[in-house]
N, C-alpha and C positions, 0 to 999 in steps of 0.2 A: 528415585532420583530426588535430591533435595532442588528446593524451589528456590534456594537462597543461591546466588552466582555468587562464586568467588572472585577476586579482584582481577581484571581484565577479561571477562565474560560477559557474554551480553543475547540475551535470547532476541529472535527473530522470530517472525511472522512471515512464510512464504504464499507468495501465492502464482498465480501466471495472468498474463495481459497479452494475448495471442500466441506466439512460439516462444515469447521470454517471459522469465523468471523474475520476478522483484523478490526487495525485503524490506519488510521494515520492523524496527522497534519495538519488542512488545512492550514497554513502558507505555508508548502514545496508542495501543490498542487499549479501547475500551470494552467492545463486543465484534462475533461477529454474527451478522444478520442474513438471513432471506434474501432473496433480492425480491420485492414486493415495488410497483409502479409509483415514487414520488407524487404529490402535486407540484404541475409544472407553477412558476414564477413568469411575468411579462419582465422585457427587459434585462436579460441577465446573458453572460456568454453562453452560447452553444453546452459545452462543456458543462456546465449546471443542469443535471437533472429534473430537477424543483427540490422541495423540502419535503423529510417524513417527520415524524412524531418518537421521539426517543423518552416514553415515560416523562411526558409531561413538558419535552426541550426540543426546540425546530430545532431539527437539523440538516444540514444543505446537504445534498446528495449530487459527486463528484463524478462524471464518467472519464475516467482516469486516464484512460487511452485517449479520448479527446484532449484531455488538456497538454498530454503529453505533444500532442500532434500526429494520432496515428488515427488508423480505421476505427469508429468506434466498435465498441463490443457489441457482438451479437449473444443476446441475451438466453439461455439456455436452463437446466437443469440444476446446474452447481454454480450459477452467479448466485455474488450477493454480494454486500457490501460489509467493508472493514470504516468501522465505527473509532476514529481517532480523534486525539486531542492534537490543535495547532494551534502554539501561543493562547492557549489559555480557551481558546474554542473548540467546539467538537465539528465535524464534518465527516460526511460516511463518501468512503469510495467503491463505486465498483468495479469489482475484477472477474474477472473469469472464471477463479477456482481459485481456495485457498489449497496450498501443497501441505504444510508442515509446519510446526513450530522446530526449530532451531539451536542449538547452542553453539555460539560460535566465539571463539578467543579472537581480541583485539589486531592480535599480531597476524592472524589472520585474512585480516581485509587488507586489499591492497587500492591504493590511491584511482580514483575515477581517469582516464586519461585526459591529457588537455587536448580540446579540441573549439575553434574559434565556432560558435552559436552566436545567434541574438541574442540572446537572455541567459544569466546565470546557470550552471549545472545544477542539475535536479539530482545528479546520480552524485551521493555520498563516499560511494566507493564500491567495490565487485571484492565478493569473496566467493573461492570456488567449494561448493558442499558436494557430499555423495549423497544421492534421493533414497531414502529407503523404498525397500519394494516391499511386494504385499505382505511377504511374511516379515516384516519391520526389519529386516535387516538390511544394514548397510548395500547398496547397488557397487558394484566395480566401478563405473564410470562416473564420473564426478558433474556438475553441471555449475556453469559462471550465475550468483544472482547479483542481480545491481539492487545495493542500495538507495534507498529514496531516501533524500532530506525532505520531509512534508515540509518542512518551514521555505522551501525555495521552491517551493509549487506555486510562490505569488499568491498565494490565495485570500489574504486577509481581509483585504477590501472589500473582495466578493460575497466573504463569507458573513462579512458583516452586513452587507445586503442582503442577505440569504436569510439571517437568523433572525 
């Protein structure tokens, strides 16, 4: 498989954050890492881990579920965090399990529903994929992932504290 997308493709990064599916961008993935214990920071939201050491660069460490506003993650086997670029920063999030890298067409995703929140949608948009199974082949049954906009995760401020 060529690494070069053609015009309206766009590879993803899945992973899962309790019974649901996220994606995101592999453009804004940098790495993905261990889940190894942050040092914690005083004063910062819940949702901030502390910072790790990325070759020489703090990096603020995201519990994703938290910020979302869910249970946070109970920590296991196949956490770790996805090491992203936001606005020109990096910040690592953790999730539960990476699934899959992705290729998905444009025309593919369809619009996030409108629904009245406090704050801005974080969800980019839901495209529905079929998960491969162990022998890589396509599953019959397809599953919905929501996109993440990291840029509408609010985070910048934080992360400037963080870094």
């Amino acid at each position: 498989m060529s690494t070069l997308n053609t015009p309206g493709e766009r590879k993803i990064v899945t992973f899962s954050l309790g019974d649901q599916m996220f994606g995101i961008d592999m453009k804004a993935l940098i790495e993905i890492r261990e889940w190894e214990p942050p040092t914690p920071l005083p004063s910062v939201p819940a949702y901030i881990k502390g910072v790790t050491n990325l070759r020489g660069t703090v990096v603020p460490v995201i519990g994703l579920a938290e910020r979302l506003g869910w249970t946070p993650s109970v920590l296991h086997a196949r956490s770790c965090i996805l090491v992203a670029t936001i606005g020109g920063k990096q910040a690592g999030f953790l999730v539960d399990e990476v699934a899959d890298i992705i290729l998905i067409n444009e025309d593919q995703i369809q619009p996030a529903p409108e629904v009245e929140t406090c704050e801005q949608s974080v969800i980019a948009g839901l495209v529905q994929v079929a998960p491969r199974t162990q022998e890589g082949a396509a599953a019959e049954t397809s599953i919905m992932v929501l996109l993440l906009d990291l840029e509408s995760l609010g985070l910048m401020r934080h992360l400037e504290m963080a870094a």
